[in-house]
C-alpha positions as CSV (number, residue, x, y, z in Angstrom):
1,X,-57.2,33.7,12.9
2,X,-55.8,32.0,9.9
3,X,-52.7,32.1,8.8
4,X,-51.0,33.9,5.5
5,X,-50.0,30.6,4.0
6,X,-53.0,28.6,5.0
7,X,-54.7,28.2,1.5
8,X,-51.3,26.8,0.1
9,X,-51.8,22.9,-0.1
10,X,-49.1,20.7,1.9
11,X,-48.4,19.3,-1.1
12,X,-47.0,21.9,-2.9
13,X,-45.1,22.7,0.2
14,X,-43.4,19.7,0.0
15,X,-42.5,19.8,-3.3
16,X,-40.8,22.9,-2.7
17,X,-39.0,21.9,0.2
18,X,-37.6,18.9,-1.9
19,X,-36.7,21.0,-5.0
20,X,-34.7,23.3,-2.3
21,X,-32.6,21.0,-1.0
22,X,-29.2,20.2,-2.3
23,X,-28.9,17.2,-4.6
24,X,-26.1,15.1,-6.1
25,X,-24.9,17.6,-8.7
26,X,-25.3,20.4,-6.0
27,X,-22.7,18.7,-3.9
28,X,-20.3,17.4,-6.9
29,X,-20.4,20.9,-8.0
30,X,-18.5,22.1,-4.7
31,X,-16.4,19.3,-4.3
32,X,-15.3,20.1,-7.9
33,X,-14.9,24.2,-6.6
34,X,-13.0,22.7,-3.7
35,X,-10.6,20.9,-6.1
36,X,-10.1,23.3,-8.3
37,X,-9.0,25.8,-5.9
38,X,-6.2,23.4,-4.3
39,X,-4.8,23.0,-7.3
40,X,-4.8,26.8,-7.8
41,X,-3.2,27.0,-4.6
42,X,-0.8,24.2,-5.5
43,X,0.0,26.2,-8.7
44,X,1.0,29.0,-6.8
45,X,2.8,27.6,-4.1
46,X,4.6,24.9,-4.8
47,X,5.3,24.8,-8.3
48,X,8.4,23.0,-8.7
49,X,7.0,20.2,-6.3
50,X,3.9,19.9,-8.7
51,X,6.2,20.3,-12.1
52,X,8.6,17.4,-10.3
53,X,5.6,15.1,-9.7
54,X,4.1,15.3,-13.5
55,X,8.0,14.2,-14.9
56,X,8.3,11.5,-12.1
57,X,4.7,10.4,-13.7
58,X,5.8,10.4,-16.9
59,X,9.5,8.5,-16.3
60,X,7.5,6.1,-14.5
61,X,4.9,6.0,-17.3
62,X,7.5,5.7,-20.2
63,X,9.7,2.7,-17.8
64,X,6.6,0.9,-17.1
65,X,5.5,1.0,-21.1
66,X,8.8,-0.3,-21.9
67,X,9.1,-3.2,-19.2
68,X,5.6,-4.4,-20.2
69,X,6.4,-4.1,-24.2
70,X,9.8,-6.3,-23.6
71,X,7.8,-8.8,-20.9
72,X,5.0,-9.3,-23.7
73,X,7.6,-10.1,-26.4
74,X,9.6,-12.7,-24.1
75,X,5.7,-14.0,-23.6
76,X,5.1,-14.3,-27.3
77,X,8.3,-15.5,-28.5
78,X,6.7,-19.3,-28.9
79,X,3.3,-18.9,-30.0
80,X,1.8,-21.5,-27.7
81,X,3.3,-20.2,-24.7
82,X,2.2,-16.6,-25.5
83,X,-1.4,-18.2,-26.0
84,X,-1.5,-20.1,-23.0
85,X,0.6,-17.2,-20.5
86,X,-1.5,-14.1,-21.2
87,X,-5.0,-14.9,-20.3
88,X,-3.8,-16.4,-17.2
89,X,-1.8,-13.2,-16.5
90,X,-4.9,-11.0,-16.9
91,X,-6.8,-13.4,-14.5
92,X,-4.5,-12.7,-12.5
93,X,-3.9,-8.9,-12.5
94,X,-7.4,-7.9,-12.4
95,X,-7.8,-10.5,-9.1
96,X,-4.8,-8.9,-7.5
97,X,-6.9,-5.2,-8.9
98,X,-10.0,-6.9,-7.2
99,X,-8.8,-7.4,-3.6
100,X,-6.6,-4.5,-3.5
101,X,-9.4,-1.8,-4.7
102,X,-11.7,-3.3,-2.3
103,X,-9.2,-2.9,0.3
104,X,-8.1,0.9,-0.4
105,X,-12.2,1.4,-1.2
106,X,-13.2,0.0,2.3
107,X,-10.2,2.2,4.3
108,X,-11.4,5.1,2.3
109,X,-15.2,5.4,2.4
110,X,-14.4,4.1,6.4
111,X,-12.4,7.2,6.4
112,X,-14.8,9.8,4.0
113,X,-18.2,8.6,5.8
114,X,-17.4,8.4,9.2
115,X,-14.1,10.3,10.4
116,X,-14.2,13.9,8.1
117,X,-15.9,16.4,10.4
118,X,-17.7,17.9,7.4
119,X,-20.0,15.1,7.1
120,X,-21.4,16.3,10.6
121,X,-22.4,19.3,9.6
122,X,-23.5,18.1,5.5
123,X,-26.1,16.0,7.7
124,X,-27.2,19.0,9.8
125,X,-27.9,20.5,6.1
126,X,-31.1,19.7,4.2
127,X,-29.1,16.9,2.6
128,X,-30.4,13.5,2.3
129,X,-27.8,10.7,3.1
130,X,-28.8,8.8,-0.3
131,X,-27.1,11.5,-2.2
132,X,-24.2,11.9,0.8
133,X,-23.3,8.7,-0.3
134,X,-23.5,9.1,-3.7
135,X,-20.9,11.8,-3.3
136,X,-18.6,10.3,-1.3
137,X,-18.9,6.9,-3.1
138,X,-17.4,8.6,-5.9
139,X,-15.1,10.3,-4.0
140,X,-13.6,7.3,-3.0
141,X,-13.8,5.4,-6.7
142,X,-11.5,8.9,-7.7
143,X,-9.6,8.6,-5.4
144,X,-8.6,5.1,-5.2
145,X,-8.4,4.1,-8.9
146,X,-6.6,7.1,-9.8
147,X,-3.0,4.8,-9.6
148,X,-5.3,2.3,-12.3
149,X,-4.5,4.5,-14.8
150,X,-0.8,4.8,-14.0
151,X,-0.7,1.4,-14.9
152,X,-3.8,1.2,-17.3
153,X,-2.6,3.5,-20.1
154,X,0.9,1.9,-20.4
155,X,-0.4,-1.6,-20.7
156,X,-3.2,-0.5,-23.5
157,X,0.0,1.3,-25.5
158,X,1.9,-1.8,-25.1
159,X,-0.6,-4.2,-25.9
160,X,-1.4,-2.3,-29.2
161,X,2.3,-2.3,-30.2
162,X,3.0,-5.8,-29.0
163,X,-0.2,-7.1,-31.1
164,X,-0.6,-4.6,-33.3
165,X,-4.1,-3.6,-32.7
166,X,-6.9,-1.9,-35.0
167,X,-8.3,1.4,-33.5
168,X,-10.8,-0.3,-32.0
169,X,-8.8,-1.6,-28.9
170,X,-8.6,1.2,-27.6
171,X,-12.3,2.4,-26.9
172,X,-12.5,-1.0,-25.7
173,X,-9.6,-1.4,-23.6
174,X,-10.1,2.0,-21.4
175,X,-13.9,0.9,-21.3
176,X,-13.5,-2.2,-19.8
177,X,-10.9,-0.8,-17.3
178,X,-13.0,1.9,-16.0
179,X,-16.3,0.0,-15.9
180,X,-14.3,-2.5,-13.7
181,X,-13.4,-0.1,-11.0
182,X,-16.8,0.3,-9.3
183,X,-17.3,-3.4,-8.5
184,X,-14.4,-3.9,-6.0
185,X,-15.5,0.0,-4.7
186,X,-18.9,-1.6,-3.9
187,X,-17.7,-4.1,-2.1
188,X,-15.2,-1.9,-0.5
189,X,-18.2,0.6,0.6
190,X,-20.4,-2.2,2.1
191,X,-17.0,-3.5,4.2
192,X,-16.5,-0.3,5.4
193,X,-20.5,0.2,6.4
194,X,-20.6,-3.3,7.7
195,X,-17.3,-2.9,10.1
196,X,-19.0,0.5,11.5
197,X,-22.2,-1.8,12.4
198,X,-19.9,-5.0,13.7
199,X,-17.3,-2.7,15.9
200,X,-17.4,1.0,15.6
201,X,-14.4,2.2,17.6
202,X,-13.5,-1.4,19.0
203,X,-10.5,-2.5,16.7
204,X,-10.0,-5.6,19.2
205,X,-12.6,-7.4,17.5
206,X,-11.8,-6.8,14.1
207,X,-8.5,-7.4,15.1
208,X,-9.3,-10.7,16.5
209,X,-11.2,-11.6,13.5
210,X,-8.8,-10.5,10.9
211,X,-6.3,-12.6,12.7
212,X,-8.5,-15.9,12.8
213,X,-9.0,-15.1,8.9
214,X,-5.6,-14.9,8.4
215,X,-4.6,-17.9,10.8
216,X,-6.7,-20.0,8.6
217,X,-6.1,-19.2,5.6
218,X,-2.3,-19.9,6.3
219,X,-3.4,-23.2,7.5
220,X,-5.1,-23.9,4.5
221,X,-2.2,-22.6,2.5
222,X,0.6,-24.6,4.3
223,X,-1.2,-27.9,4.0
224,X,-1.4,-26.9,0.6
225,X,2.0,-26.5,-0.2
226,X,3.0,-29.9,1.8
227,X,0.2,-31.6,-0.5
228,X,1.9,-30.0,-3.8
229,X,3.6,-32.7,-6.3
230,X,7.3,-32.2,-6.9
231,X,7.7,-33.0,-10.4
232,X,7.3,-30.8,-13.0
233,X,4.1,-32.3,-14.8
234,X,2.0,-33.0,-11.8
235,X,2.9,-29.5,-10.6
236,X,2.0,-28.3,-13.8
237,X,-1.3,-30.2,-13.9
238,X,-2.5,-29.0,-10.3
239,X,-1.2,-25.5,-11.3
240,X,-3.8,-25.7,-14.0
241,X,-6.4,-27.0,-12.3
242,X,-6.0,-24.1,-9.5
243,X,-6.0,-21.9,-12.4
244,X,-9.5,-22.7,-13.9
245,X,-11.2,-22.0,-10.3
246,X,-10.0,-18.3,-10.6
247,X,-11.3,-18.7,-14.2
248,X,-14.9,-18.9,-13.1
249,X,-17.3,-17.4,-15.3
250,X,-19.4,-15.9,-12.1
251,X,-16.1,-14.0,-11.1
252,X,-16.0,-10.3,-12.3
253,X,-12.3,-10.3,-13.0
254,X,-13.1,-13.0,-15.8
255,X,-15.4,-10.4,-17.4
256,X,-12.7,-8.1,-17.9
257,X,-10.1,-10.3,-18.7
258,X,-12.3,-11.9,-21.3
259,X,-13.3,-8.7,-22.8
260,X,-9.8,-7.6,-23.0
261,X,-8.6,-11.0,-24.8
262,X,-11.4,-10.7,-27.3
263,X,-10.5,-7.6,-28.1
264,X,-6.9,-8.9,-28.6
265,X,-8.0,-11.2,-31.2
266,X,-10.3,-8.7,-33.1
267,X,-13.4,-9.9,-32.0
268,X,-15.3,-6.8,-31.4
269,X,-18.4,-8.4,-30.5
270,X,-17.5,-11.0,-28.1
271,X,-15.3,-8.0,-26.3
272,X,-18.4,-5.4,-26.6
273,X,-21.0,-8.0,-24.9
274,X,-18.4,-8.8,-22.3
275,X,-18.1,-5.1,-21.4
276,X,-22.2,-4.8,-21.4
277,X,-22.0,-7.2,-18.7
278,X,-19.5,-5.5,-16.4
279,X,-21.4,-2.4,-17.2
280,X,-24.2,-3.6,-16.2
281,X,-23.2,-5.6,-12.8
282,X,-20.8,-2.3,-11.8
283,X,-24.2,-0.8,-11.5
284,X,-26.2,-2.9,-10.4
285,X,-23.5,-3.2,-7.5
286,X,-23.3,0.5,-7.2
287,X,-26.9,0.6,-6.9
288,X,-27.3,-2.3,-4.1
289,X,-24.2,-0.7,-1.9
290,X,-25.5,2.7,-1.7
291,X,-28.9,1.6,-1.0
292,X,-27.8,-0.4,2.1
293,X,-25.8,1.9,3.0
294,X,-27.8,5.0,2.6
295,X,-30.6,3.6,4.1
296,X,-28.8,2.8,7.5
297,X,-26.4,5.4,6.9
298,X,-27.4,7.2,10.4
299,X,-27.4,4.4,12.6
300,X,-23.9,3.5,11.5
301,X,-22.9,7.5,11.9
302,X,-24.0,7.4,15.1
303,X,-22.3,4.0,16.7
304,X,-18.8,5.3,14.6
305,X,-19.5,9.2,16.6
306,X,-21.0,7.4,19.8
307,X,-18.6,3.8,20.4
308,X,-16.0,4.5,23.0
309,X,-13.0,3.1,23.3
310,X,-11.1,1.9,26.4
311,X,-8.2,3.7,27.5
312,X,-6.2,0.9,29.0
313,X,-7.6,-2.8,27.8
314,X,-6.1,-6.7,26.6
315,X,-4.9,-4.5,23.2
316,X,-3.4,-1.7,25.8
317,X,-1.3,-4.3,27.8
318,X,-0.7,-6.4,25.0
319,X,1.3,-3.6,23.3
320,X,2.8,-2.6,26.3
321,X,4.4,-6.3,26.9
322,X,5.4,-6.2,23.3
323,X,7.2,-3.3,23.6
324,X,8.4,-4.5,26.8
325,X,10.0,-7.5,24.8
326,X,11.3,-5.7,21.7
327,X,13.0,-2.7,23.5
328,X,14.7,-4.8,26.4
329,X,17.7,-3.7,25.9
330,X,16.9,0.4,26.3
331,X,17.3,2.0,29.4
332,X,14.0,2.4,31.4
333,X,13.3,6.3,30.0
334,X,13.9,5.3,26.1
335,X,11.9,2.6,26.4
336,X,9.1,4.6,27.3
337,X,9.5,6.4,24.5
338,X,10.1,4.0,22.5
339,X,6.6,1.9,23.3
340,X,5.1,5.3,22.8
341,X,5.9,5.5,19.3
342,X,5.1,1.6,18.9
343,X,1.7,2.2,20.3
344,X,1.3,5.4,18.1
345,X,1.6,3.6,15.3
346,X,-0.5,0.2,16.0
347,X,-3.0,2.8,17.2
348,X,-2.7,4.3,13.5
349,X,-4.4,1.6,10.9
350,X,-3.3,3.6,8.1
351,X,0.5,2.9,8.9
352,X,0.1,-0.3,10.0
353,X,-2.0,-1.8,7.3
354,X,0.4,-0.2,4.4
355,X,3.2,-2.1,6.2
356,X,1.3,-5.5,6.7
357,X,0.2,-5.1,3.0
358,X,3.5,-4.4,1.3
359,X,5.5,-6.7,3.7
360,X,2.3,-9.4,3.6
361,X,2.6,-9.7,-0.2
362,X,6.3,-9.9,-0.4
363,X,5.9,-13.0,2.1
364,X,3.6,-14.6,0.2
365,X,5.8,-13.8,-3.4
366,X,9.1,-15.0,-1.6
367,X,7.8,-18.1,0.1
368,X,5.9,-19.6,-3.4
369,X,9.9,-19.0,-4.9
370,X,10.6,-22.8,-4.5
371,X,13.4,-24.3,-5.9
372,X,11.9,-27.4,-6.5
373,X,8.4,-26.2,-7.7
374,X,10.9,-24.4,-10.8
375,X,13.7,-24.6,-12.7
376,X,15.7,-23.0,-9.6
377,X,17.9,-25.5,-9.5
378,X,20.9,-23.4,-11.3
379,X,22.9,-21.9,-8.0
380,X,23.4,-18.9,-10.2
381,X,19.3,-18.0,-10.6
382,X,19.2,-18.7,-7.0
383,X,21.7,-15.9,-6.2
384,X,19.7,-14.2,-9.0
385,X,16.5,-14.6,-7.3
386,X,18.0,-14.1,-3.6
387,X,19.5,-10.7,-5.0
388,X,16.1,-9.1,-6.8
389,X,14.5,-10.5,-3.6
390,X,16.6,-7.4,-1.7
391,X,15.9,-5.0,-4.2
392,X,12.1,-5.4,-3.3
393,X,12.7,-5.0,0.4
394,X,15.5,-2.8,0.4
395,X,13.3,-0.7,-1.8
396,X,9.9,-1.2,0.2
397,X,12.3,-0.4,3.2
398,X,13.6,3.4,1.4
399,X,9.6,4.3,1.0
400,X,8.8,3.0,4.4
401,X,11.0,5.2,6.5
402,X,10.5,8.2,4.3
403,X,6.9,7.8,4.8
404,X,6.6,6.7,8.2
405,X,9.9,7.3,9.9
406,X,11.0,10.6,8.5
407,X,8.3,12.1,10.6
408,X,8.6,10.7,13.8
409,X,10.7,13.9,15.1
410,X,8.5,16.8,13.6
411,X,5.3,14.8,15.0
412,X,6.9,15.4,18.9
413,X,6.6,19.0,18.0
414,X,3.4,19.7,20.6
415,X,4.5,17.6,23.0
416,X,8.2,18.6,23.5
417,X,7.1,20.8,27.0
418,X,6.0,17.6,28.0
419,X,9.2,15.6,27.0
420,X,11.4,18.6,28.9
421,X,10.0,17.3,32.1
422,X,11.7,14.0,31.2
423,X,15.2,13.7,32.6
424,X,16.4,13.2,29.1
425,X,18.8,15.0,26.9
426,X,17.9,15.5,23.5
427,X,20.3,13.4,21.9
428,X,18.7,10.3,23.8
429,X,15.6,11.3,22.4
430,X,16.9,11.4,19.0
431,X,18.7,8.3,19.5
432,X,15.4,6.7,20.8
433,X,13.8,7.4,18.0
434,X,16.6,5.8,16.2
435,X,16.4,2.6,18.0
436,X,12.4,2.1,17.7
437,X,12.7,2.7,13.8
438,X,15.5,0.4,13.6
439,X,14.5,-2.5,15.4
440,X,11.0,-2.5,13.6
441,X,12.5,-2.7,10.0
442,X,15.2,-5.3,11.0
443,X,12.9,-7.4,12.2
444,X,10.4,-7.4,9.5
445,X,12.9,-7.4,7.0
446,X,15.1,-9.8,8.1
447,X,11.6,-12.0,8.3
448,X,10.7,-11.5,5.2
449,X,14.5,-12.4,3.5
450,X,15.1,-15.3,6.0
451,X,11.6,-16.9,4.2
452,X,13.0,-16.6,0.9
453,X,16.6,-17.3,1.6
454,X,15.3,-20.8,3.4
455,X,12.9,-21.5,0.2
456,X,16.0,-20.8,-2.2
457,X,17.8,-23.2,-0.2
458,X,20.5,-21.1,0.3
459,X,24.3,-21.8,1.9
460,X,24.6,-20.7,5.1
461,X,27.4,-18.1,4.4
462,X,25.5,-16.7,1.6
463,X,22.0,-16.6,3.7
464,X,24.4,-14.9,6.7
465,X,25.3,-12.2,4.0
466,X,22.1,-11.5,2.7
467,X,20.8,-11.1,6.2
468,X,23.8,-8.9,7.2
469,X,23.7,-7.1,4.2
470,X,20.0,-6.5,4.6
471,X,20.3,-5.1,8.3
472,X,23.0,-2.6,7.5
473,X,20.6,-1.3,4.9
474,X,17.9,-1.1,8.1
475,X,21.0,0.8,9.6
476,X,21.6,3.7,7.3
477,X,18.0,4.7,5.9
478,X,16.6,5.0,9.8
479,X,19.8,6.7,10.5
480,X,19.2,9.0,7.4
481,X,15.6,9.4,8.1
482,X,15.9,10.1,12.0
483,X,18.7,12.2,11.4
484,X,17.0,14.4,8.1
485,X,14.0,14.1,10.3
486,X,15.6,16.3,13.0
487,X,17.7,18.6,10.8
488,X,14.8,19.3,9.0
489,X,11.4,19.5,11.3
490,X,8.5,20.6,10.2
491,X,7.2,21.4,14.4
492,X,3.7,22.9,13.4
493,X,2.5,20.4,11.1
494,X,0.6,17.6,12.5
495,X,-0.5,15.5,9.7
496,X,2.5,13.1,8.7
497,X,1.8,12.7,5.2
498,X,2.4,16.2,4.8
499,X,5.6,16.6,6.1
500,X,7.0,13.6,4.4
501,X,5.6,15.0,1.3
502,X,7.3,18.3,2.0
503,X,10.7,19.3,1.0
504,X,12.8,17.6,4.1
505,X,11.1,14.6,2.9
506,X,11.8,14.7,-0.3
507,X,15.1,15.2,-0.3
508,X,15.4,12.3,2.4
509,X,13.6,10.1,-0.2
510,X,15.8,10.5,-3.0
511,X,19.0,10.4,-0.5
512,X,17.4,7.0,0.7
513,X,16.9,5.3,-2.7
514,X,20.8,6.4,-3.8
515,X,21.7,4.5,-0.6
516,X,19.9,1.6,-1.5
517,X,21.1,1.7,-4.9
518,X,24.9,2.1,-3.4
519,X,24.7,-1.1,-1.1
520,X,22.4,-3.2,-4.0
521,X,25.8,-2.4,-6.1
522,X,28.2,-4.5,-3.5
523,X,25.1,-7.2,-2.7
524,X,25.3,-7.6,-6.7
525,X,28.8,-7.5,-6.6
526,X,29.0,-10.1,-4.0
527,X,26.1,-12.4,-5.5
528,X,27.8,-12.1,-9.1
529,X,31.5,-13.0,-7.4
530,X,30.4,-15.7,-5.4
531,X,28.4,-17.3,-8.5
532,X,31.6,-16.9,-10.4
533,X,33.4,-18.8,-7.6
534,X,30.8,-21.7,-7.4
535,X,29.2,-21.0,-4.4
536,X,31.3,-22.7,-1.8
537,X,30.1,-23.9,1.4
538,X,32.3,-21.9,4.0
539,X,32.8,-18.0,4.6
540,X,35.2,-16.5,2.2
541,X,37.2,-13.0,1.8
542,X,34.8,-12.5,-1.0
543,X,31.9,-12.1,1.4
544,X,33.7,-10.9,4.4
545,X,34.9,-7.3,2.3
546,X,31.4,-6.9,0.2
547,X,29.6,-7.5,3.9
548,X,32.1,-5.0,5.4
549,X,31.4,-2.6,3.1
550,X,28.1,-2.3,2.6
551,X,28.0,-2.2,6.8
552,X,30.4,0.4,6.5
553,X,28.5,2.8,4.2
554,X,25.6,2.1,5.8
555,X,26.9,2.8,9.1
556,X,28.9,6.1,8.5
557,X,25.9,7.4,6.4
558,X,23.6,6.4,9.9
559,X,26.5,8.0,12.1
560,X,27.1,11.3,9.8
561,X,23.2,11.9,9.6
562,X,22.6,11.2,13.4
563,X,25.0,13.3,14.2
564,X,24.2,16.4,12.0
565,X,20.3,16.0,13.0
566,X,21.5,16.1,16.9
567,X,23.3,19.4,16.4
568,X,20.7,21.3,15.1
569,X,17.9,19.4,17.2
570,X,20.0,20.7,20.5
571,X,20.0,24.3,19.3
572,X,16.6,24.2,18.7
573,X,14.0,26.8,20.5
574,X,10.7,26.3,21.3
């Protein structure tokens, strides 16, 4: 017998089948349904949150705008400076643009492509992974760029004011910025792809790699450094001459920097041909990544669903001794806990890669701060510099433990039947907490200040009080945190963005940064007394009461915030 359908040609079939299937506008069309309802729900729900994000936005929008309008006028007070100083500073923004998109790019498409349990079943769909990654792709430009116009839009406003640009610029301006962003997102979808293929669930390769890359590059670096002239014209010269490597015409930040100077100077032309070629590359680059990728898309899904991971290995024992080492001085039960929570969050790159970032480019700002490479010779600019050296970290420090620290008590919120068994009170859990967060950010920090404060070439009282100064900081914001953190759990959430994004964390944010602010007020005090005083060579009363104090604040608020957090932990029910 012959079928129904038997004198329908296979061709036409096909053609059918393919013109059914969901395509790239399908699948933008429900992510855009998707987004559109969260922020509905947003709307609804939180309303003051959203309404207090859009004015912290726009205070940050309107401070940035005026700090880059007053920074460009310092640059153009002398004409030849001002020529000279700005294209370098666009070579070097939209390098620093480069490596950090690619970076954020690579964590997210690792994160989109291969983690999100939707892309399981998208596959199962008639879907073809071409337009899978299509979607995603610019999932992850969105996403990862969005910060770009944070600082995009005040720069073009300032620029226009500071040179007084024709209409022009603008078009221009935003053009160049936006056809910029898919380069270093190509680059960060191919990383991603490429360290699925390399090690799909075994981070002790890429971690071994990573730390051989980094090994040498601060070999090459140091020699560097040793090899640097110490006058201020040879400097000057191999400064320049470093400088026209990164200006290298084959270099995609050199398009955009270009472009943008051009259009500076009125040359509309010169700007529009420069933007035609990043236009062009960002697509071609867009093209190239997605085809790779798409077209070995599965294979890669597969080895990131299929690799296995060892539950005890050399990373397993090697945090364990570390732990070991770092928490000697615990007893035996909040040490365990403690190397739990250090393993939690070595375990978690997304923690540990926004600390090694932040932390990894204040090293590098604080240890370039020589005093003989510049005009640091004045004691008073090196207090200057030694002071607005805290301010970063102390700063970096506040969004730290609000981020990661804040949530340390409400993520124990599944496993507290399991921590009853322990013969442990609840204030030693609290207090273990405490310790872990403490002793990471006092030793980072204190790192990180004890490299600048040896480049400033700093008296050993005043590098003591930094240092000092800098761990009763440490002090008070993981006693704040730890202590908000238990007064305030969120218990059923399990996702700790959310709950340091949540009220509790919040108002544990802002209560951080006026403690920071607080103790920066003495350090300043301090710096500005001890400048006034010459900047003697032994301890004085001077540092002794600003280093009391600021331990004393810091301290008390730790104590106060411990304490309050352990009352209401102990009465908790669960």
């Amino acid at each position: 017998m012959s079928s129904v359908g038997s004198d329908i040609p296979m061709t036409e079939v096909t053609c059918s089948a393919a013109a059914a299937r969901p395509g790239v506008l399908f699948l933008l069309q429900v992510r855009a349904a998707v987004l559109r309802n969260t922020l509905q729900q947003v709307f609804q729900d939180r309303p003051l949150k959203l309404l207090g994000t859009a004015g912290s936005l726009l205070l940050i929008w309107v401070a940035l705008y005026q700090l880059l309008v007053e920074s460009l006028l310092v640059v153009n007070k002398s004409v030849l400076e001002g020529i000279v100083a700005t294209p370098v500073m666009f070579h070097f923004l939209f390098l620093a643009l480069m490596g950090m998109l690619a970076f954020s790019n690579a964590i997210l498409c690792y994160g989109i492509l291969f983690k999100r349990p939707e892309i399981g079943y998208l596959l199962s769909a008639p879907v073809e992974p071409r337009d899978l990654v299509i979607v995603k792709f610019v999932e992850s430009l969105v996403l990862s760029s969005w910060s770009l116009i944070l600082l995009g839009l005040p720069l073009m406003m300032a620029l226009a004011r500071v040179y007084s640009e024709e209409w022009t610029f603008y078009p221009l301006f935003l053009s160049l910025f936006l056809a910029f962003i898919p380069l270093p997102g190509a680059l960060g979808l191919l990383l991603a792809w490429g360290s699925v293929m390399v090690c799909p669930r075994t981070p002790r390769r890429a971690l071994i790699l990573a730390l051989i890359l980094v090994a040498l590059a601060g070999v090459w670096w140091f020699r560097a450094i040793l090899a640097t002239p110490m006058t201020s014209a040879d400097w000057l010269n191999r400064f320049y001459d470093r400088i026209g490597l990164l200006g290298n015409a084959l270099f995609p930040h050199t398009w955009v920097s270009k472009g943008i100077m051009n259009a500076l100077q009125g040359k509309s032309s010169l700007a529009g041909y420069y933007l035609y070629i990043t236009v062009a590359n960002s697509l071609f680059a867009s093209f190239v990544a997605v085809a790779v990728v798409s077209r070995r898309f599965m294979p890669a899904y597969t080895r990131a669903q299929g690799g296995r991971n060892r539950r005890v290995g050399i990373g397993g024992r090697m945090l364990a001794w570390l732990a070991e080492l770092m928490f000697v001085y615990l007893p035996k039960t909040q040490r365990l806990l403690a190397a739990k929570d250090l393993k939690a969050f070595f375990r978690d790159p997304l923690q540990w890669s926004q600390m090694a970032i932040l932390f990894g480019l204040l090293v590098l700002y604080v240890s370039n701060a020589q005093r003989t490479w510049t005009d640091l010779n004045d004691p008073r600019l090196q207090l200057l510099v030694a002071f607005l050296n805290s301010v970063a970290i102390s700063l970096i420090l506040a969004t730290f433990t609000s981020r990661f620290v804040f949530p340390l008590v409400s993520l124990e919120g599944q496993q507290f039947w399991l921590l009853g068994l322990l013969p442990l009170r609840r204030s030693r859990l609290i207090v273990a907490k405490f310790l872990y967060a403490l002793t990471l950010t006092v030793i980072t920090a204190v790192a990180v200040m004890g490299v600048s404060l040896w480049r400033l070439d700093l008296s050993w009282p005043l590098r003591g009080a930094h240092l000092v100064s800098l761990a009763a900081i440490c002090i008070g914001l993981c006693g704040l945190s730890i202590g908000m953190g238990s007064r305030m759990p969120v218990l059923h959430e399990r996702n700790p963005a959310r709950i340091a994004g949540g009220f509790g964390g919040t108002v544990n944010l802002l209560m951080s940064v006026l403690l920071v602010v607080a103790s920066l007020v003495g350090v300043g005090i301090m710096s500005y007394r001890e400048a006034e005083a010459g900047m003697g060579e032994f301890l004085n009363e001077t540092l002794v009461f600003w280093v009391g104090a600021i331990l004393a604040l810091n301290t008390g608020v730790a104590l106060v915030a411990l304490i309050v957090g352990i009352r209401h932990f102990s009465r908790l029910e669960w």
